[in-house]
mmCIF file of the N, C-alpha and C atoms, coordinates in Angstrom:
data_MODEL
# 
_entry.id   MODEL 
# 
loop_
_atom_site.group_PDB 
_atom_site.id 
_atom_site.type_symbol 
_atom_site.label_atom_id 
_atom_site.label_alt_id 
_atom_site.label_comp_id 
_atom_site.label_asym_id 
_atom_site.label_entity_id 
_atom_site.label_seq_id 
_atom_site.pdbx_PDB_ins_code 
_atom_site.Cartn_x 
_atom_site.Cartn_y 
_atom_site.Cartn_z 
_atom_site.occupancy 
_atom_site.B_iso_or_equiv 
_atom_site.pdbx_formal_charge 
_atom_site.auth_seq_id 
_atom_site.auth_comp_id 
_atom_site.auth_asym_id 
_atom_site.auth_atom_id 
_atom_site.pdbx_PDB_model_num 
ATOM 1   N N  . UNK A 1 1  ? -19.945 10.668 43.333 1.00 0.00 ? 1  UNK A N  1 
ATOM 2   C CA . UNK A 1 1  ? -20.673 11.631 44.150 1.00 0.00 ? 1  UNK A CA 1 
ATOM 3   C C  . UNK A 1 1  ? -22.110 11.161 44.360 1.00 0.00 ? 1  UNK A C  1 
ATOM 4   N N  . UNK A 1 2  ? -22.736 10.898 43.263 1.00 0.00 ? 2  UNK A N  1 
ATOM 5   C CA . UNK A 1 2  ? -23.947 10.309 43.425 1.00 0.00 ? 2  UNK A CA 1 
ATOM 6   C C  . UNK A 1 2  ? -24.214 9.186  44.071 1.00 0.00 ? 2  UNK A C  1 
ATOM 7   N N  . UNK A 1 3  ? -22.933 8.477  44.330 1.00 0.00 ? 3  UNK A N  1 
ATOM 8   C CA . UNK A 1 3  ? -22.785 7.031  45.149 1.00 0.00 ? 3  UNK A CA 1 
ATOM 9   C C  . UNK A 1 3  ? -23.417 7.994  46.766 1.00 0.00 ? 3  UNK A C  1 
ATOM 10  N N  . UNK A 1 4  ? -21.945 8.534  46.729 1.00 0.00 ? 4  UNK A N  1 
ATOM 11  C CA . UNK A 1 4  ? -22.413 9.123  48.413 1.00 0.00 ? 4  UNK A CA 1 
ATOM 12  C C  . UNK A 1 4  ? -22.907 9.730  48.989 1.00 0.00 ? 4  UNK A C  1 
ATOM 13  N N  . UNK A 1 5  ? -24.022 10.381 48.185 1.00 0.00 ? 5  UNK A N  1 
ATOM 14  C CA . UNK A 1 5  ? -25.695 10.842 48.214 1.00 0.00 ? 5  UNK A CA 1 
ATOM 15  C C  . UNK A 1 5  ? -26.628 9.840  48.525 1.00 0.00 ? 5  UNK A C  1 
ATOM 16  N N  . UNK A 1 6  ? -26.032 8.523  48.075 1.00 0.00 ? 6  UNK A N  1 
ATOM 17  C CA . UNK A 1 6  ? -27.010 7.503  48.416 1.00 0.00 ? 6  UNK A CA 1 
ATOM 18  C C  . UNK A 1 6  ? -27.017 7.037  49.378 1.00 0.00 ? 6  UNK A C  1 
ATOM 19  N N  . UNK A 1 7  ? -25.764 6.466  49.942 1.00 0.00 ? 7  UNK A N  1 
ATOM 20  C CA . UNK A 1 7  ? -25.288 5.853  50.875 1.00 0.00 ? 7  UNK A CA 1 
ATOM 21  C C  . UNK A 1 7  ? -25.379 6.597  52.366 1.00 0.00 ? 7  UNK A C  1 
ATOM 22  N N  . UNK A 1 8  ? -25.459 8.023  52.261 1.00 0.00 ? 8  UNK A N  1 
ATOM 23  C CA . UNK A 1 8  ? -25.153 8.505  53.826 1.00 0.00 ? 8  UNK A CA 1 
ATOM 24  C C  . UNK A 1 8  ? -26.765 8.565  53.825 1.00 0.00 ? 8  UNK A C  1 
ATOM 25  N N  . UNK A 1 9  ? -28.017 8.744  53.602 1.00 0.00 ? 9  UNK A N  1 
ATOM 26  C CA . UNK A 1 9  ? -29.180 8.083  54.260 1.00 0.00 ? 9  UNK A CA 1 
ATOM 27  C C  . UNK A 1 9  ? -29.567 6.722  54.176 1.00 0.00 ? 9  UNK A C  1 
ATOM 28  N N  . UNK A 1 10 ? -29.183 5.962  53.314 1.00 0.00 ? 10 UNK A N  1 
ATOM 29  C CA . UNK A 1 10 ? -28.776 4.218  54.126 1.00 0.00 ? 10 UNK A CA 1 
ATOM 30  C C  . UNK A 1 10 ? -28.248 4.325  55.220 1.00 0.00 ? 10 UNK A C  1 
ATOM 31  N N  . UNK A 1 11 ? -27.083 4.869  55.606 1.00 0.00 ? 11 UNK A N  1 
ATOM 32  C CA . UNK A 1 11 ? -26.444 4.881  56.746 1.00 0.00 ? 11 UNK A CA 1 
ATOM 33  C C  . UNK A 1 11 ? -26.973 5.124  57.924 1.00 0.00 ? 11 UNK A C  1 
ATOM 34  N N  . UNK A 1 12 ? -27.164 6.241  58.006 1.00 0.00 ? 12 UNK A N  1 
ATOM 35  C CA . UNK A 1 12 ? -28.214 6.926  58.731 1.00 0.00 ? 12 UNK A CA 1 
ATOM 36  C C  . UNK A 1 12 ? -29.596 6.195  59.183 1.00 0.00 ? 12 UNK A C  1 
ATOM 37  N N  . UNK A 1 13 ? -30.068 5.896  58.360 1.00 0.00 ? 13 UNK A N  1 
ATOM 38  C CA . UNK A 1 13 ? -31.417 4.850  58.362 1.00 0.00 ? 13 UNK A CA 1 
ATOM 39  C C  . UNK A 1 13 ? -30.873 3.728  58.983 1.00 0.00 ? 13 UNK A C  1 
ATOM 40  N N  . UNK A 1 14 ? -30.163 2.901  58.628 1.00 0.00 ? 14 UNK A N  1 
ATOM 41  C CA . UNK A 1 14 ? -30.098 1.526  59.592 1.00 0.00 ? 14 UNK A CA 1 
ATOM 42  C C  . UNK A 1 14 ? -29.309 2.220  61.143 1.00 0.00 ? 14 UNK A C  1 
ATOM 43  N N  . UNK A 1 15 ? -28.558 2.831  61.156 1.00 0.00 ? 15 UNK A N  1 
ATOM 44  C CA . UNK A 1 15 ? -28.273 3.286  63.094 1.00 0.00 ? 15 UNK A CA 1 
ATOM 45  C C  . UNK A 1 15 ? -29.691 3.581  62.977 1.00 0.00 ? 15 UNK A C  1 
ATOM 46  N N  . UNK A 1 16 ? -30.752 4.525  62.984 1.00 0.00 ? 16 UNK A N  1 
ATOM 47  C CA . UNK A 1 16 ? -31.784 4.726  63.213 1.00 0.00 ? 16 UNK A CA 1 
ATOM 48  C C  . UNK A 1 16 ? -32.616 3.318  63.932 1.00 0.00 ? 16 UNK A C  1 
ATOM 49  N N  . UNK A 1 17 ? -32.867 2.618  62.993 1.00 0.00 ? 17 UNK A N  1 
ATOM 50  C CA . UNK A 1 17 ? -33.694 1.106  62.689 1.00 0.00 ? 17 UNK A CA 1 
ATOM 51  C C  . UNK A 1 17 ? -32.753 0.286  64.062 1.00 0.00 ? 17 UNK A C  1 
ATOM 52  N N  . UNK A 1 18 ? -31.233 0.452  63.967 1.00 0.00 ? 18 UNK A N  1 
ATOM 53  C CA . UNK A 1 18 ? -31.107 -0.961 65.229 1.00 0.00 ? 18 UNK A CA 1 
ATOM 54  C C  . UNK A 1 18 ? -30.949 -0.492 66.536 1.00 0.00 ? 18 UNK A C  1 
ATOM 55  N N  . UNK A 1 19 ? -31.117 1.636  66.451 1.00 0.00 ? 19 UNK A N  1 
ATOM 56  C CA . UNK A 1 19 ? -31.083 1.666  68.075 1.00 0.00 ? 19 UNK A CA 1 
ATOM 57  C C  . UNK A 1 19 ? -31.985 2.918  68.729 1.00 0.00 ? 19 UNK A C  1 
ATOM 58  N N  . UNK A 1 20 ? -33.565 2.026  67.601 1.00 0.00 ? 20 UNK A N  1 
ATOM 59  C CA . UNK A 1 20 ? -34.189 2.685  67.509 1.00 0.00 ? 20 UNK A CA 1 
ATOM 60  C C  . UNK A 1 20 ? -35.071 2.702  69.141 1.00 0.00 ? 20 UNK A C  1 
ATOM 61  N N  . UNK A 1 21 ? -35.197 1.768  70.192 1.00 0.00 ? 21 UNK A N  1 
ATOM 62  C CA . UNK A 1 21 ? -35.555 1.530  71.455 1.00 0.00 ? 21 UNK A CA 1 
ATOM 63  C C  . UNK A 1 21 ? -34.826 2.447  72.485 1.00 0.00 ? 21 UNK A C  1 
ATOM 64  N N  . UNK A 1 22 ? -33.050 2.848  71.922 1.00 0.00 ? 22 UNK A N  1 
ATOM 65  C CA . UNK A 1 22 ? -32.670 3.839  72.719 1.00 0.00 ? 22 UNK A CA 1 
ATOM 66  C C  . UNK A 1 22 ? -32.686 4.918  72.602 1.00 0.00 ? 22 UNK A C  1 
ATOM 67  N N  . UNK A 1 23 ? -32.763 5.836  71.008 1.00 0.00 ? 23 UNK A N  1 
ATOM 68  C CA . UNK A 1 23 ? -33.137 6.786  70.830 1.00 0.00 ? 23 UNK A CA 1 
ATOM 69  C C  . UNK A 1 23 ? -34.734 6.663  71.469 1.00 0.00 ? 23 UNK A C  1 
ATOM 70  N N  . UNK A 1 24 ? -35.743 6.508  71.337 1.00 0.00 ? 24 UNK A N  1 
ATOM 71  C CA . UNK A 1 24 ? -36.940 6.819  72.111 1.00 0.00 ? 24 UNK A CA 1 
ATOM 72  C C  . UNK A 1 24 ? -36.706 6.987  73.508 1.00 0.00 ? 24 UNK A C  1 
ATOM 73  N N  . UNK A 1 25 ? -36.088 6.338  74.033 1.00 0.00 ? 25 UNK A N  1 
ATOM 74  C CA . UNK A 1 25 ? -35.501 6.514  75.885 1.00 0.00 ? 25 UNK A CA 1 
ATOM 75  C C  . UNK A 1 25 ? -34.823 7.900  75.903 1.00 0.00 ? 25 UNK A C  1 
ATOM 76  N N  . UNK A 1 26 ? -34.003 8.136  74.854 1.00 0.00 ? 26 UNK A N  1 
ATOM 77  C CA . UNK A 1 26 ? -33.231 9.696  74.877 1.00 0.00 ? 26 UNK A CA 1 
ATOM 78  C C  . UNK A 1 26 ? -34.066 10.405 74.777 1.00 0.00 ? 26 UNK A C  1 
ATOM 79  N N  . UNK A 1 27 ? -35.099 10.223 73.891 1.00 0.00 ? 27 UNK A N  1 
ATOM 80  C CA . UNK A 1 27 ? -35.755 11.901 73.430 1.00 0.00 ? 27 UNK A CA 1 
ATOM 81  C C  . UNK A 1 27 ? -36.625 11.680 74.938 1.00 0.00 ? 27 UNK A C  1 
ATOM 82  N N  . UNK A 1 28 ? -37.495 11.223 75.232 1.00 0.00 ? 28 UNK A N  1 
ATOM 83  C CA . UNK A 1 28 ? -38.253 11.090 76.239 1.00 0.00 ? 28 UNK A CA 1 
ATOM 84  C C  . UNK A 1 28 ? -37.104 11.154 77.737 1.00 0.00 ? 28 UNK A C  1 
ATOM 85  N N  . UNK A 1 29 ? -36.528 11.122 77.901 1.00 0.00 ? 29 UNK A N  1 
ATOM 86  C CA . UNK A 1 29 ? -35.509 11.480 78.968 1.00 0.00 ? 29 UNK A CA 1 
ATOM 87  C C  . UNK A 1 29 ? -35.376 12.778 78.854 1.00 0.00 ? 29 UNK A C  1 
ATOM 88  N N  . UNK A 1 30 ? -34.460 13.435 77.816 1.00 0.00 ? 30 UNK A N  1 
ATOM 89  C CA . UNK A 1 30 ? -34.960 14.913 77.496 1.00 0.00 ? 30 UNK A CA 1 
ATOM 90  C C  . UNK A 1 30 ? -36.370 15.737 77.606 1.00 0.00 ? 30 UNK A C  1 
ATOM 91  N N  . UNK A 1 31 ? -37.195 14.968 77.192 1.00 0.00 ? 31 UNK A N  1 
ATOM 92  C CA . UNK A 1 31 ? -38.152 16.001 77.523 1.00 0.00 ? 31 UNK A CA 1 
ATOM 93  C C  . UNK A 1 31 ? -38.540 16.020 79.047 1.00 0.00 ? 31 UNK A C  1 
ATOM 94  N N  . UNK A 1 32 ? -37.919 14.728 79.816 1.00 0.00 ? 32 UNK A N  1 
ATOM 95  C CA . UNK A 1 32 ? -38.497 15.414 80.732 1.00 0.00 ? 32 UNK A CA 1 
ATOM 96  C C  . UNK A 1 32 ? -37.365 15.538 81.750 1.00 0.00 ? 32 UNK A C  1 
ATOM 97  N N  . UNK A 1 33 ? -36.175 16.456 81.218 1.00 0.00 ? 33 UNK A N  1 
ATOM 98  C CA . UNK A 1 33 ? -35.488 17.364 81.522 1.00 0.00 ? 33 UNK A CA 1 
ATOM 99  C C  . UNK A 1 33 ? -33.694 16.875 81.768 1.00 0.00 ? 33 UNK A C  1 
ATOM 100 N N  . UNK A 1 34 ? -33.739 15.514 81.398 1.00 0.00 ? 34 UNK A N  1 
ATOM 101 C CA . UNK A 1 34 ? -32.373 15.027 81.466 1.00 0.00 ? 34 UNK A CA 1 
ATOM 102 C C  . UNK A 1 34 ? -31.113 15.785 80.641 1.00 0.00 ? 34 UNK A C  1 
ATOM 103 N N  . UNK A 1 35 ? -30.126 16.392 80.485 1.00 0.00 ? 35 UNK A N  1 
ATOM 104 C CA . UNK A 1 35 ? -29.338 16.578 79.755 1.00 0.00 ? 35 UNK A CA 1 
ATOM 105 C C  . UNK A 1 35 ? -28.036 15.086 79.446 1.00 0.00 ? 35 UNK A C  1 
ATOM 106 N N  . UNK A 1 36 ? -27.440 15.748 78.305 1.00 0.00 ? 36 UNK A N  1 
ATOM 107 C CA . UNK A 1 36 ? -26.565 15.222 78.103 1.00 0.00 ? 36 UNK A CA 1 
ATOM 108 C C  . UNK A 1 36 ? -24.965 15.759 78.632 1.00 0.00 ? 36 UNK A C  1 
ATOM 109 N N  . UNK A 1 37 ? -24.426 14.665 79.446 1.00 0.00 ? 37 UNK A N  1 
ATOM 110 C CA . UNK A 1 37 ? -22.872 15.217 80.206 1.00 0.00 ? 37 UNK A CA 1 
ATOM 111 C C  . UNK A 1 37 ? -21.910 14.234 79.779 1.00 0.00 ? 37 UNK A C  1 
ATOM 112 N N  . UNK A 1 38 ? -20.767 15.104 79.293 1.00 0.00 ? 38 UNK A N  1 
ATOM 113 C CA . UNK A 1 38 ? -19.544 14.428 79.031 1.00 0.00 ? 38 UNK A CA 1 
ATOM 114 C C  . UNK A 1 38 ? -19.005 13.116 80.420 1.00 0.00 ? 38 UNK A C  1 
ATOM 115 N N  . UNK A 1 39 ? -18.720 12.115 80.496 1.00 0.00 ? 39 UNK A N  1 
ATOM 116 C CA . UNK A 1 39 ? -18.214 11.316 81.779 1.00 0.00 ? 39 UNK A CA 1 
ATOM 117 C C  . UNK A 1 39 ? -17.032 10.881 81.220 1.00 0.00 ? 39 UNK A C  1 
ATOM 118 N N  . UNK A 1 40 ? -16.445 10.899 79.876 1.00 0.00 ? 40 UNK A N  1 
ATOM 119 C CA . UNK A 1 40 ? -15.221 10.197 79.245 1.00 0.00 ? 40 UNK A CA 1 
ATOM 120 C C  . UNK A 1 40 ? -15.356 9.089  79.061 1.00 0.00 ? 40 UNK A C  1 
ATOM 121 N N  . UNK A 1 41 ? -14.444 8.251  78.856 1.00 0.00 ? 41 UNK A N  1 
ATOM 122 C CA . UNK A 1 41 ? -14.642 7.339  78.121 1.00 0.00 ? 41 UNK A CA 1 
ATOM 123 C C  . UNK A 1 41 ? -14.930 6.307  79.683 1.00 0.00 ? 41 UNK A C  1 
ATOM 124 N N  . UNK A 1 42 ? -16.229 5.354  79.085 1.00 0.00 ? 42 UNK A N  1 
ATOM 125 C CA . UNK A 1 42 ? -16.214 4.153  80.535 1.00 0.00 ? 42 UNK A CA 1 
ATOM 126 C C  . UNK A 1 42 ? -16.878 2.756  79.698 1.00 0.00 ? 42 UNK A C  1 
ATOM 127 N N  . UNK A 1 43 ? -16.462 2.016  80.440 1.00 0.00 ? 43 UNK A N  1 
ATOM 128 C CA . UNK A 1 43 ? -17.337 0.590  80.186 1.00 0.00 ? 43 UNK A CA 1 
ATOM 129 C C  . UNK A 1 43 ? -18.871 1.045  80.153 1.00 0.00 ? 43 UNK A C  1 
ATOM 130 N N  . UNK A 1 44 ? -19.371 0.083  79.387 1.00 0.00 ? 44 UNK A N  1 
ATOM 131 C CA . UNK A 1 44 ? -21.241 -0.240 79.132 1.00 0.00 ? 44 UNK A CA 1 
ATOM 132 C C  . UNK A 1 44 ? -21.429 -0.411 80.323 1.00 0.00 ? 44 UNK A C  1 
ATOM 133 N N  . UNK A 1 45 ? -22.850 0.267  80.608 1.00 0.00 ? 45 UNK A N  1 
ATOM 134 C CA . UNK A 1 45 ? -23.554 -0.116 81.585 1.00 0.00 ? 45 UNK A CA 1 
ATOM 135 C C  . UNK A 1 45 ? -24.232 -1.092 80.940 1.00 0.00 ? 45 UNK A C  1 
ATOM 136 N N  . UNK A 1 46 ? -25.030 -2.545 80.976 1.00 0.00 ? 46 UNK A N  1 
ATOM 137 C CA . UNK A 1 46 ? -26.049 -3.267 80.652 1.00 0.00 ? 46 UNK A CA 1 
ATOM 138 C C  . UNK A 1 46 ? -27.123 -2.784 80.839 1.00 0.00 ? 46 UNK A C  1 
ATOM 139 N N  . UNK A 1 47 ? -27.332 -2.432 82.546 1.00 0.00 ? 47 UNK A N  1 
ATOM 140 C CA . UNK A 1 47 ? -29.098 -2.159 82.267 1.00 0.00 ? 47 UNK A CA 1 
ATOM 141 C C  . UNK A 1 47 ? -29.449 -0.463 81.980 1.00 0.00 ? 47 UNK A C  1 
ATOM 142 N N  . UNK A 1 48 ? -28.424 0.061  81.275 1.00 0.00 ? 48 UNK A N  1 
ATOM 143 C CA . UNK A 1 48 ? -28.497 1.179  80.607 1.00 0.00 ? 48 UNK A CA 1 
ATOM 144 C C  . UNK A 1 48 ? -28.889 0.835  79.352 1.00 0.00 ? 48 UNK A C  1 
ATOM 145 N N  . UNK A 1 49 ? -29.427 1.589  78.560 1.00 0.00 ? 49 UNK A N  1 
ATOM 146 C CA . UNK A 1 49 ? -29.741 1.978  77.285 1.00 0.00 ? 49 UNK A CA 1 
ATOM 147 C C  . UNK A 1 49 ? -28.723 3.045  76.364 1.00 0.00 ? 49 UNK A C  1 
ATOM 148 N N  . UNK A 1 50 ? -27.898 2.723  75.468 1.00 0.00 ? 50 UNK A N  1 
ATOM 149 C CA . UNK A 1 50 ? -26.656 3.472  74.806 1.00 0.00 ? 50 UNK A CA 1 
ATOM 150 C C  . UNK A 1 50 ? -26.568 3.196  73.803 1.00 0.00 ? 50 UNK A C  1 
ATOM 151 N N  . UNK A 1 51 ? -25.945 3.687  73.242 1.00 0.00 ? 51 UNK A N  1 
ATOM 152 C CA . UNK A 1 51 ? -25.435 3.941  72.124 1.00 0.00 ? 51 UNK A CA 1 
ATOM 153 C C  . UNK A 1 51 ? -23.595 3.651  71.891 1.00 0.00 ? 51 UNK A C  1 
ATOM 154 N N  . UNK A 1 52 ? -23.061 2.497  71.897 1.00 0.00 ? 52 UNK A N  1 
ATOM 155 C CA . UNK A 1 52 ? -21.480 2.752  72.268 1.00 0.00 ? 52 UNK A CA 1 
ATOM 156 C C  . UNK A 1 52 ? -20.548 3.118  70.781 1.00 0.00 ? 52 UNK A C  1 
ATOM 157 N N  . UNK A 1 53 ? -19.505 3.341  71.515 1.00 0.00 ? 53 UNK A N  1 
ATOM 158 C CA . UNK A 1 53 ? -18.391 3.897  70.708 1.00 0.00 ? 53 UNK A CA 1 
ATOM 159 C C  . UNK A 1 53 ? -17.392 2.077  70.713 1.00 0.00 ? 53 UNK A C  1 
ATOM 160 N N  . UNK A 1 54 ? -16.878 1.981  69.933 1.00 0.00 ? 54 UNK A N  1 
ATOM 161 C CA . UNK A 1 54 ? -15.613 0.705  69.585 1.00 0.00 ? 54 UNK A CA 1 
ATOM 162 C C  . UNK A 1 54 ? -14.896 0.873  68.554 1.00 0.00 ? 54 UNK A C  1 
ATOM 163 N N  . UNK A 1 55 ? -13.316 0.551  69.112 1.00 0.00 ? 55 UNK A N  1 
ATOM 164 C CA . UNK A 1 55 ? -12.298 1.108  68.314 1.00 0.00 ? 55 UNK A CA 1 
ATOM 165 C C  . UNK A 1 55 ? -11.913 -0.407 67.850 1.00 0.00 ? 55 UNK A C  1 
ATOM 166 N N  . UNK A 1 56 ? -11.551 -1.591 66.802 1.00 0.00 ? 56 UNK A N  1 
ATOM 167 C CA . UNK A 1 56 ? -10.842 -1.944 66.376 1.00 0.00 ? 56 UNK A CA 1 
ATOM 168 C C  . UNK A 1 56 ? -10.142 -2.872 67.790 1.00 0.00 ? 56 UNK A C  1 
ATOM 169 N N  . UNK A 1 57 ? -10.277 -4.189 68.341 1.00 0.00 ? 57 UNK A N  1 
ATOM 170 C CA . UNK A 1 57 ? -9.504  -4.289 69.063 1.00 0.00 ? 57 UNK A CA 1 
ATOM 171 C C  . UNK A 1 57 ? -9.600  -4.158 70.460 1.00 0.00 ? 57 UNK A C  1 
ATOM 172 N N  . UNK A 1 58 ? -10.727 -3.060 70.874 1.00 0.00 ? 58 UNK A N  1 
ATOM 173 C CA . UNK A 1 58 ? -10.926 -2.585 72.413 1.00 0.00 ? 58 UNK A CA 1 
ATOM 174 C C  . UNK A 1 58 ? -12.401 -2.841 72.529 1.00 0.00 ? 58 UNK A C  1 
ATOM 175 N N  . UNK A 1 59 ? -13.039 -2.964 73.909 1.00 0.00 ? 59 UNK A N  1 
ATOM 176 C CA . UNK A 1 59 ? -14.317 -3.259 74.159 1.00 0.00 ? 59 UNK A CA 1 
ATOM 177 C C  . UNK A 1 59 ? -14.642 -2.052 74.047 1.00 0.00 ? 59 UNK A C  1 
ATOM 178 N N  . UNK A 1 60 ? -16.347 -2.087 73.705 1.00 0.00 ? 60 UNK A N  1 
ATOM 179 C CA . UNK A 1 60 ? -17.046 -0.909 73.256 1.00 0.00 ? 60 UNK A CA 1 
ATOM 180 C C  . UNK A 1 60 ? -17.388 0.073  74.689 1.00 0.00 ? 60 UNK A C  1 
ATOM 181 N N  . UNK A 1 61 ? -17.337 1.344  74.609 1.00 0.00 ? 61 UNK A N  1 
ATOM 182 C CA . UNK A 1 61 ? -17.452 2.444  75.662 1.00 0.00 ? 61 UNK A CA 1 
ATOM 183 C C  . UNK A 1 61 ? -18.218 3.330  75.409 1.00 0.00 ? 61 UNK A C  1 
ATOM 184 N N  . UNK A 1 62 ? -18.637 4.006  76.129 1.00 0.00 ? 62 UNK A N  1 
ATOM 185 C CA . UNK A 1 62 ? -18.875 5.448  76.361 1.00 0.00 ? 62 UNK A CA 1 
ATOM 186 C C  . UNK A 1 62 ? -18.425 6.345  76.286 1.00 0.00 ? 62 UNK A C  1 
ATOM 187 N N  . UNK A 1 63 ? -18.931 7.708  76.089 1.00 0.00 ? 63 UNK A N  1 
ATOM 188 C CA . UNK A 1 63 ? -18.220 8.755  76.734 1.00 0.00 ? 63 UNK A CA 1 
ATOM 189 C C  . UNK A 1 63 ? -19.326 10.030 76.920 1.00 0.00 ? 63 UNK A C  1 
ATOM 190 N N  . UNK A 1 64 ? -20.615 9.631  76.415 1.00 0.00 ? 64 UNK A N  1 
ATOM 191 C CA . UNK A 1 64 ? -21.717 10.633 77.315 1.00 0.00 ? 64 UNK A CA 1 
ATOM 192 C C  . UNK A 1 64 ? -22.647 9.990  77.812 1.00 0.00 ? 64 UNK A C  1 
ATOM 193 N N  . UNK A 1 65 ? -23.669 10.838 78.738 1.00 0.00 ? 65 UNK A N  1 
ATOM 194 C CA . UNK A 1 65 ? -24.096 9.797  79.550 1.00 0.00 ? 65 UNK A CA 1 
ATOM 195 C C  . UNK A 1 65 ? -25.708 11.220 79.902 1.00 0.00 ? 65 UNK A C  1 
ATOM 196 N N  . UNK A 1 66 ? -26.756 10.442 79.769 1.00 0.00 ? 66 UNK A N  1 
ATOM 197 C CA . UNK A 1 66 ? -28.414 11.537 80.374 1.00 0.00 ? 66 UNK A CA 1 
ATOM 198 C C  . UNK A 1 66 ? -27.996 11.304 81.705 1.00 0.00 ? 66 UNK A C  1 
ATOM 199 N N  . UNK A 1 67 ? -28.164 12.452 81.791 1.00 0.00 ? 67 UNK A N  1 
ATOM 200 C CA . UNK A 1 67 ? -28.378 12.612 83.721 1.00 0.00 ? 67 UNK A CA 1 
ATOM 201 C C  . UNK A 1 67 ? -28.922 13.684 83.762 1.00 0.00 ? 67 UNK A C  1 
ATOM 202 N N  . UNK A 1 68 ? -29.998 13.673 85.295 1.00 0.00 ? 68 UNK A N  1 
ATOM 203 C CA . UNK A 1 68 ? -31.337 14.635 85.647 1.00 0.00 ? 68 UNK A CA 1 
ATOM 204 C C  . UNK A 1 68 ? -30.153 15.684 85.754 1.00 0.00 ? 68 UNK A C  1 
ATOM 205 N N  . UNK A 1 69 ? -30.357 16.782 86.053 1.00 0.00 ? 69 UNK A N  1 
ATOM 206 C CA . UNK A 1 69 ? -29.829 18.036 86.804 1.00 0.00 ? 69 UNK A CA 1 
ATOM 207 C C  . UNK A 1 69 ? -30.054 17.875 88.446 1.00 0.00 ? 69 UNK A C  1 
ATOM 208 N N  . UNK A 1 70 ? -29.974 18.157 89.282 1.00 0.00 ? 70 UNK A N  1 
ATOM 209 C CA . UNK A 1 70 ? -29.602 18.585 90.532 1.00 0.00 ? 70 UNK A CA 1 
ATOM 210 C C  . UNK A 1 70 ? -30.203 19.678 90.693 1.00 0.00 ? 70 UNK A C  1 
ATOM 211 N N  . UNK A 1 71 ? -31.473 20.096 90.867 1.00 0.00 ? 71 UNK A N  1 
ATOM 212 C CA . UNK A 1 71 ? -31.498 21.362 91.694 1.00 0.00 ? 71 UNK A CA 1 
ATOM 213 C C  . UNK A 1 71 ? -31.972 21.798 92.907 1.00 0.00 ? 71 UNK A C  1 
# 
């Protein structure tokens, strides 16, 4: 137990540390008014900034995506 008290803020801390350039693009997208929308699962954009999902075997994807609102 005390192992995995330790380990889930290591964890936590290094995603932090290697995608730490795209979290700053998220929060700052949010504030100035982007939400987050389900699009399902899609190929990487490159000159996007993400965060991907990869299963074992399959190229890494998406499945949410910041976009402004429309009004």
């Amino acid at each position: 137990m005390f192992a995995l008290l330790l380990l889930v803020p290591l964890i936590g801390s290094l995603f932090v540390v290697q995608n730490s350039e795209a979290i700053e693009k998220f929060e700052k997208q949010v504030s100035e008014g982007y939400e987050w929308n389900y699009v399902g699962s899609q190929p990487l954009n490159a000159k996007d900034k993400n965060i991907s999902l990869q299963v074992q075997g399959s190229d890494p994807y998406i499945i949410f995506k910041l976009k402004k609102p429309v009004e």
